[in-house]
N, C-alpha and C positions, 0 to 999 in steps of 0.2 A: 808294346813300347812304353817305358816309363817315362814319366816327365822328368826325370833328373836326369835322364842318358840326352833329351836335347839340349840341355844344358854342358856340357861338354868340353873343357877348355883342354890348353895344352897345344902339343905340338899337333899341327895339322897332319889330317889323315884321310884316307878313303875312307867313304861312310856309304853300306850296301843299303841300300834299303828295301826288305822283301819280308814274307809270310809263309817262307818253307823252308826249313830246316837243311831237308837233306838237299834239297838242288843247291844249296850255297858250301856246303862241304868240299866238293872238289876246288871249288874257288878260294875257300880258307886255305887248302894245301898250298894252292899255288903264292897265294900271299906270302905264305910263310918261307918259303923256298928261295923266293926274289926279295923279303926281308921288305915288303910291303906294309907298312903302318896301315890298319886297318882297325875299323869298329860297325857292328854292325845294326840297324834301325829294323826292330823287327815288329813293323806295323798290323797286329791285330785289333790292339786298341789301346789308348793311354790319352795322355791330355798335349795341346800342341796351342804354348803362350805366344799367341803375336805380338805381347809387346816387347820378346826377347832377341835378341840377334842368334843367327842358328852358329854353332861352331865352324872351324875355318876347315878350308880340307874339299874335297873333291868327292861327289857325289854321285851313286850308282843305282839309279832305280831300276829294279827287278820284281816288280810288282806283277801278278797274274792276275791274269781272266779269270781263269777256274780257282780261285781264293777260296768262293763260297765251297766250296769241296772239303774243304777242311776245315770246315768251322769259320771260316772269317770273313763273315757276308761284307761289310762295308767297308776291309781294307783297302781295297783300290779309291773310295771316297776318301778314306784317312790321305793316302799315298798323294792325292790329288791335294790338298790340302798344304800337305808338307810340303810340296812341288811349287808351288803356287809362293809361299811363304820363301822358298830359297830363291826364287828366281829374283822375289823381291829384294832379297838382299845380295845379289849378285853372285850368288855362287857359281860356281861348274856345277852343270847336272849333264850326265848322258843319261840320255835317254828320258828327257825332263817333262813337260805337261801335253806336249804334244802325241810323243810316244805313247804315252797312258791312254791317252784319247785311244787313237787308234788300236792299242791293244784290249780295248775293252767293247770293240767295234767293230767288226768285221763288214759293215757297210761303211763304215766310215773309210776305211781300209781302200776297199774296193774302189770309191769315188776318189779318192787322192791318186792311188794309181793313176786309174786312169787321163791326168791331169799328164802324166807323162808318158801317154800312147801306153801303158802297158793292159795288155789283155788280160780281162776276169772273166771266169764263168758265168755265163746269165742269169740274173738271181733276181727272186723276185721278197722282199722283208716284208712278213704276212706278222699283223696282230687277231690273235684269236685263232684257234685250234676250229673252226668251223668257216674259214676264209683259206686253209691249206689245199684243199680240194681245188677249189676254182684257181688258186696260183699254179699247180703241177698239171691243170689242163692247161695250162696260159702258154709252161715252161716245154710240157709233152714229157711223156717217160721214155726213158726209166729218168728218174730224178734222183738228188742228193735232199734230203733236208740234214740239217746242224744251225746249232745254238748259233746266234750273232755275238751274244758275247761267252766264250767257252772256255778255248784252251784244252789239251789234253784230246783232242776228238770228242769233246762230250754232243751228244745228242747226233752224233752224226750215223744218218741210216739211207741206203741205198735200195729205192723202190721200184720195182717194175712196171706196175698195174694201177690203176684206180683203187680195185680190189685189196690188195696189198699195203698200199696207204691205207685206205680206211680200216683197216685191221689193226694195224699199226698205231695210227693214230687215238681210235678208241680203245688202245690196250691201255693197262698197266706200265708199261715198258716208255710208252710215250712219258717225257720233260718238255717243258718248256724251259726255253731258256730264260737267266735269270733275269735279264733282263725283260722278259716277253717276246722279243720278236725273235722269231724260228723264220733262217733262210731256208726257201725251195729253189732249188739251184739245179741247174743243165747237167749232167752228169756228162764227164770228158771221158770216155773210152780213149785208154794210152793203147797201144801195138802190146804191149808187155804188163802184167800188175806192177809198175814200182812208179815211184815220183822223186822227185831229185829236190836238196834242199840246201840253198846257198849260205856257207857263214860270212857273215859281214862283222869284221871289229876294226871301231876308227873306221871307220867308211871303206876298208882295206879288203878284199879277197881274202881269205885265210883257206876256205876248202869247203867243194861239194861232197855231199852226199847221198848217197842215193839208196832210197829206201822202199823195201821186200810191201806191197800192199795185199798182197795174193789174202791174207786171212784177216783183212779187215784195218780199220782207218785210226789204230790208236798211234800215233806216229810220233809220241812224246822218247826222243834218245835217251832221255837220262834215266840211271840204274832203277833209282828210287820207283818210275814210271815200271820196271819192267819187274821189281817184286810186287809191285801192286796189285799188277795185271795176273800174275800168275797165284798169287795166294787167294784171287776171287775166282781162279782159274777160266780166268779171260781169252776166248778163245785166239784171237788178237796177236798174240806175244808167238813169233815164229821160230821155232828151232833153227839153228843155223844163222846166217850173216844177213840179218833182217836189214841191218847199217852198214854200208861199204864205202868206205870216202874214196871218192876216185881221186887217179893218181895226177891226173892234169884235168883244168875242166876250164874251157872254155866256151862264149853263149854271146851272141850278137846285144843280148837285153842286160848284160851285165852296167854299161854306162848309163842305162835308165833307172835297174836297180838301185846304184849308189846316186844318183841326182834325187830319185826321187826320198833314200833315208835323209839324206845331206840338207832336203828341205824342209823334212819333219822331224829333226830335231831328234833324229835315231840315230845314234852312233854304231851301237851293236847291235845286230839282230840276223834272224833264219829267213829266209824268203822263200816257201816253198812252191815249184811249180810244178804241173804236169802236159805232157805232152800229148794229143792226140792222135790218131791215126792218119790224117792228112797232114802231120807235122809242125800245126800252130800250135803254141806254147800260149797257157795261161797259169797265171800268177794268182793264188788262191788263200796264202797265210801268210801274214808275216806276223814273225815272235820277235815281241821287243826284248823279253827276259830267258831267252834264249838257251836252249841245255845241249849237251855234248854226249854222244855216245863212248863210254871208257872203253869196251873192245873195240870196236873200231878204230879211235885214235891207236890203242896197244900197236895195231897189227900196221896199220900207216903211221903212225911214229909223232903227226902232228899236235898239237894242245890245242881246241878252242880257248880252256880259263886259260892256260896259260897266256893266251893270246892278250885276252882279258885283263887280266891280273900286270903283265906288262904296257899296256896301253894304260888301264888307271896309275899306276907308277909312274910313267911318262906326265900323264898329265899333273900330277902332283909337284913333280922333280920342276917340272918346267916355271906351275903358279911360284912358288915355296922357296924352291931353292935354283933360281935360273945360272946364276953363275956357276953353279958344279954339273948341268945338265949340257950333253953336248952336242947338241942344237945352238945352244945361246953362245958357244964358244966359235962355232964355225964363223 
């Protein structure tokens, strides 16, 4: 990010703010298409003057967990920063300082839920790679460990045995998360391998999806995720309809779902849950910067950006220009 791009005057506009290239591509098409004024903040690193007012216009943070993956260890701190700064000057933000939190948390995550009855996996936040052991006796196997702050599946591995953790753990193959704490968590045996994952934009339903786990937990929709996986030849990336958005979806946890974005200050986002064998449903990710699988939508016809791309328009039309927006005429 340059220090002249926050300087920014003109006609107001939507401003992304994010640190990957290709997940904001399908969202520039859609821009373009709906004739969306946009510019985008692309926070790896640059300078950010508090004694400047930030540009006018409607603000979209898409900041990731998994940043450090690509090189950009302390964008989510920048991203916090800039959040913090707009809020002060009043701007619209979706998805503004609170989302960030959470999506860099996945304990944080966990405890907010639960504030509105919604079920999490039993997890226990271990510091130190020599305190894992005694958390997965606590938790019982088989267990899950994964990063607290990740994104993308990183660190996420599925153990049987004591044996098999300590293997594991003292291998090469072992990360800690970037942040240091590695969750030990209950491992949910569903009837079926797949888990389902709710889109939310504008606090609205747009469409579940329900996604293939049989060969492993990298469960990122977007293209970009799926040449990743397969140019490292990740075993992960499944032949066939890994993503299938069902055609109707509905779920008793849907109004906790949206009460509990609508309180954290998440406008958009994935809610992923899975289901176990005696039929309780637990709630285990939510993505505030949220990706869309393209064959999927191809073959069901629906747009997550587009979805996206029309609601930041909405919210734009409404600040900017209310007399042409027709909401404000009703």
């Amino acid at each position: 990010m340059k220090a002249q791009s926050f300087a920014s005057a003109g006609t107001p506009r939507v401003f992304v703010i994010h640190e990957n290239d290709a997940w904001v591509e399908p969202l520039r098409r859609e821009f373009a298409m709906l004739e969306v004024p946009f510019l985008e903040w692309f926070l790896d690193e640059g300078m950010l003057d508090l004694t400047m007012a930030p540009p006018e216009g409607v603000f979209y943070n898409r900041m990731s967990a998994s940043s450090h993956t690509r090189g950009h260890r302390y964008a989510p701190e920048f991203a916090a920063a800039v959040l913090a700064w707009l809020k002060h000057h009043g701007r619209i933000v979706v998805n503004g300082e609170r989302a960030l939190q959470l999506e860099v948390s996945k304990v944080a995550q966990y405890e907010a839920l639960k504030a509105f009855g919604i079920a999490t996996p039993d997890t226990i936040a271990v510091i130190g790679r020599d305190n894992i052991a005694d958390a997965a006796k606590k938790i019982s196997f088989p267990v899950i460990l994964k990063h607290n702050r990740a994104g993308k599946g990183l660190g996420v591995r599925l153990l049987f045995s004591p044996a098999a953790l300590a293997e594991h753990v003292d291998s090469p193959d072992f990360e800690e998360s970037r942040d240091g704490i590695t969750l030990v968590q209950r491992y949910i045996k569903a009837p079926t391998p797949f888990i389902t994952r709710v889109e939310f934009v504008g606090g609205k339903l747009v469409y579940a999806v329900r996604v293939d786990t049989s060969q492993g937990f990298e469960l990122c929709p977007a293209d970009a995720c799926q040449v990743e996986a397969v140019s490292s030849a990740c075993p992960t990336v499944a032949t066939g309809d890994k993503f299938q958005i069902l055609p109707k979806f509905e779920h008793p946890l849907v109004p906790a779902w949206q009460a509990f974005l609508a309180a954290n200050d998440i406008g958009i986002a994935g809610v992923e849950f899975i289901v176990d064998e005696a039929g309780h449903t637990f709630t285990y990710d939510i993505n505030t910067n949220t990706n869309y699988n393209p064959d999927a939508e191809a073959k069901d016809g629906r747009s997550g950006m587009r979805a996206i791309a029309a609601h930041l328009g909405n919210l734009l039309m409404e600040r900017y220009c209310p007399s042409s927006h027709p909401a404000s005429a009703a």
